[in-house]
C-alpha positions in Angstrom: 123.5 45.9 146.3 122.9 48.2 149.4 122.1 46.3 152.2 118.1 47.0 154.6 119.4 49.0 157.3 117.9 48.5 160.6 118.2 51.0 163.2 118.6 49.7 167.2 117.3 51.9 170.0 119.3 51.9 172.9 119.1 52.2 176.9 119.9 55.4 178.8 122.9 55.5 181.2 123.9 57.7 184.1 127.8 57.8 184.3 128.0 59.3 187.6 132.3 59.5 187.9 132.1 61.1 184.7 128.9 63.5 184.7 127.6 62.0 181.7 123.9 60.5 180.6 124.9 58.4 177.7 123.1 56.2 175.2 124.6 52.8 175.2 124.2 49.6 172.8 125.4 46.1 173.5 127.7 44.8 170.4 126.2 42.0 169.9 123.4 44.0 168.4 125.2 45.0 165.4 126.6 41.8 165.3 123.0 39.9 165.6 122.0 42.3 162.9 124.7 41.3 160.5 123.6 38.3 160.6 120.3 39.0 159.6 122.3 40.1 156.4 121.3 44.3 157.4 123.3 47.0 158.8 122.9 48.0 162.4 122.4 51.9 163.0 122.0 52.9 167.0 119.7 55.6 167.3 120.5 58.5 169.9 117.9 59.4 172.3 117.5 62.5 170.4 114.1 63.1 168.6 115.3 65.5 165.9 117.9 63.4 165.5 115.6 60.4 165.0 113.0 62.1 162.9 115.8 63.0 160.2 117.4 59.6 160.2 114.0 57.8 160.5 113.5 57.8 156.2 116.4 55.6 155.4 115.1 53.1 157.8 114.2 49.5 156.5 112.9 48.2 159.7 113.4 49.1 163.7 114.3 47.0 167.0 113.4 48.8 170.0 115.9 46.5 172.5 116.0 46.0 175.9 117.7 48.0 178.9 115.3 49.0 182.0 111.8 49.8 181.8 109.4 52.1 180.2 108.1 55.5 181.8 104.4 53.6 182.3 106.7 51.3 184.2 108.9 53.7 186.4 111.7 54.3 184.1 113.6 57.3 184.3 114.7 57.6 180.4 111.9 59.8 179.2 114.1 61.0 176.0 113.9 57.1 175.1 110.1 56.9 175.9 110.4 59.7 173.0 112.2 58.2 170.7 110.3 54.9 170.7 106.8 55.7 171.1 107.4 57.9 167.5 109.0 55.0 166.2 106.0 53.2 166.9 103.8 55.8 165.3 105.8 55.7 162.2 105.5 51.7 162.3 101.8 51.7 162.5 101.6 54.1 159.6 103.9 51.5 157.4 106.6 53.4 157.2 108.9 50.2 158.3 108.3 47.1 160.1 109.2 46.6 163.7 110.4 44.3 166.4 110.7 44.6 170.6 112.7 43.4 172.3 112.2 43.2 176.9 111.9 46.4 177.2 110.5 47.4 173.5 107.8 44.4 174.0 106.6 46.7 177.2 107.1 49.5 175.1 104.8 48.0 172.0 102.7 46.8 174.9 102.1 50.5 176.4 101.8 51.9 173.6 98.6 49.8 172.6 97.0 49.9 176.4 98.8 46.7 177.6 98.5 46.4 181.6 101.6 44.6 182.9 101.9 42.9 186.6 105.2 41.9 188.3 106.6 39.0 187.0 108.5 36.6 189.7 111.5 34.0 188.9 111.8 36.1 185.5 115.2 37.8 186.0 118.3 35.6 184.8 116.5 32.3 185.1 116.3 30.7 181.2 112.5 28.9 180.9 110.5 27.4 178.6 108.1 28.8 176.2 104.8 27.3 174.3 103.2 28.3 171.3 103.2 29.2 167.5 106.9 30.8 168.4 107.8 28.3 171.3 109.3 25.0 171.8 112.2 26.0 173.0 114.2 27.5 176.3 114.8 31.5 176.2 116.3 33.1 178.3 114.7 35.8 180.6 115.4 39.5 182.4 112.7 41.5 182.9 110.9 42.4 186.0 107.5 42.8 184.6 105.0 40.8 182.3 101.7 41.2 180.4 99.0 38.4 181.3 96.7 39.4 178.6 97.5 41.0 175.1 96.0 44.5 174.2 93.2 44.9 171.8 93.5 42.6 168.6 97.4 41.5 169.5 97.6 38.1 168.8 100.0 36.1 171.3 102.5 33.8 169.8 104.1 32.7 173.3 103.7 32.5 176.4 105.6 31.3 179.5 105.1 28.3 181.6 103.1 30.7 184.5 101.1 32.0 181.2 102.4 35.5 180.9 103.5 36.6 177.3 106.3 35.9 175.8 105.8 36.5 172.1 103.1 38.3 170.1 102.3 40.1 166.4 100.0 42.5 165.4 97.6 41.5 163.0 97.6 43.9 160.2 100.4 46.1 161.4 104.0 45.4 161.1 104.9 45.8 164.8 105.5 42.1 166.5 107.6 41.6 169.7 109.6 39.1 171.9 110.3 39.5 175.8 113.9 36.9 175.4 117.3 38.8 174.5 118.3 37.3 171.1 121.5 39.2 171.2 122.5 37.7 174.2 122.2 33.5 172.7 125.4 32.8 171.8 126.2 31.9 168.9 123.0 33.1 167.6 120.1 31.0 167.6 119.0 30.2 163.8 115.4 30.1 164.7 115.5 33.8 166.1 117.4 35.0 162.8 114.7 33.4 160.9 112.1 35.0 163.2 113.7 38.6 162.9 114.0 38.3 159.3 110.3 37.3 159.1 109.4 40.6 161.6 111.4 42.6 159.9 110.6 41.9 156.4 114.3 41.0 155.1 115.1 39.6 151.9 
């Protein structure tokens, strides 16, 4: 039996000693997405490239790594690649997840307004909620106070910005805590991301 195939966005890199602007993936991705019993496939920054490979998807992660363009990022072939993800994903073509930086992206997409978020950058807290009770970790620079349009917040952190939230009748959901980067994995966020993305 083929396994769901689940493609991973990834962050934009300048390599300055070597001239290069690469695409870059931590492991653990693949390795989280194993786990979730799927195949990993990183998607280059590349829209053609993306548009071809996009059919054989099964679901999509948009991960973390810097910030979006509506946020002063500087990776607008990213911003490409995920904001047609997200079209496709609203369509139902494939159910899918953020992640940090794909929560902003999800976020943006959907008219989120973001504020700077203080004592979030390497400093685990608590969340509460449907998807809390627990201690996540945290790296991102900005958050959303208030969820766009008919997003319905799962999460949220102890100074009440966002942390977790779902869409209610499309398949798009998204976390602002780096699964990938609990180790060993956390069972509850394999059961979550097999929930999001729809996995057998």
């Amino acid at each position: 039996m083929n396994r769901p195939v689940i493609g991973l966005t990834q962050r934009v890199e300048n390599v300055a000693g070597w001239n290069e602007r690469r695409d870059q993936l931590d492991q653990n991705w693949v390795r989280f997405v194993q786990a979730l019993g799927a195949v990993a496939l990183p998607l280059p920054n590349h829209l053609e490239t993306v548009e071809a490979l996009a059919g054989g998807l099964s679901g999509v992660i948009l991960t973390g790594g810097g910030d979006p363009g509506a946020l002063g990022g500087t990776a607008p072939e990213r911003d490409a690649v995920e904001q047609e993800l997200i079209r496709r994903a609203s369509g139902g073509a494939f159910p899918l997840a953020g992640v940090c930086r794909g929560f902003q992206s999800l976020a943006c997409a959907f008219g989120g307004v973001f504020a700077e978020a203080t004592g979030h950058i390497g400093t685990p807290h608590l969340i509460d909620g449907n998807w809390g009770g627990r201690t996540v970790n945290s790296f991102h620079r900005y958050g959303l106070p208030q969820a766009p349009g008919a997003w319905i917040v799962e999460a949220r952190s102890p100074d009440g910005l966002i942390e977790a939230m779902r869409h209610p009748t499309l398949p798009l959901a998204a976390v602002m805590w780096h699964p990938e980067r609990i180790l060993p994995f956390d069972l509850r966020d394999i059961a979550l991301f097999r929930n999001l993305l729809a996995l057998p």
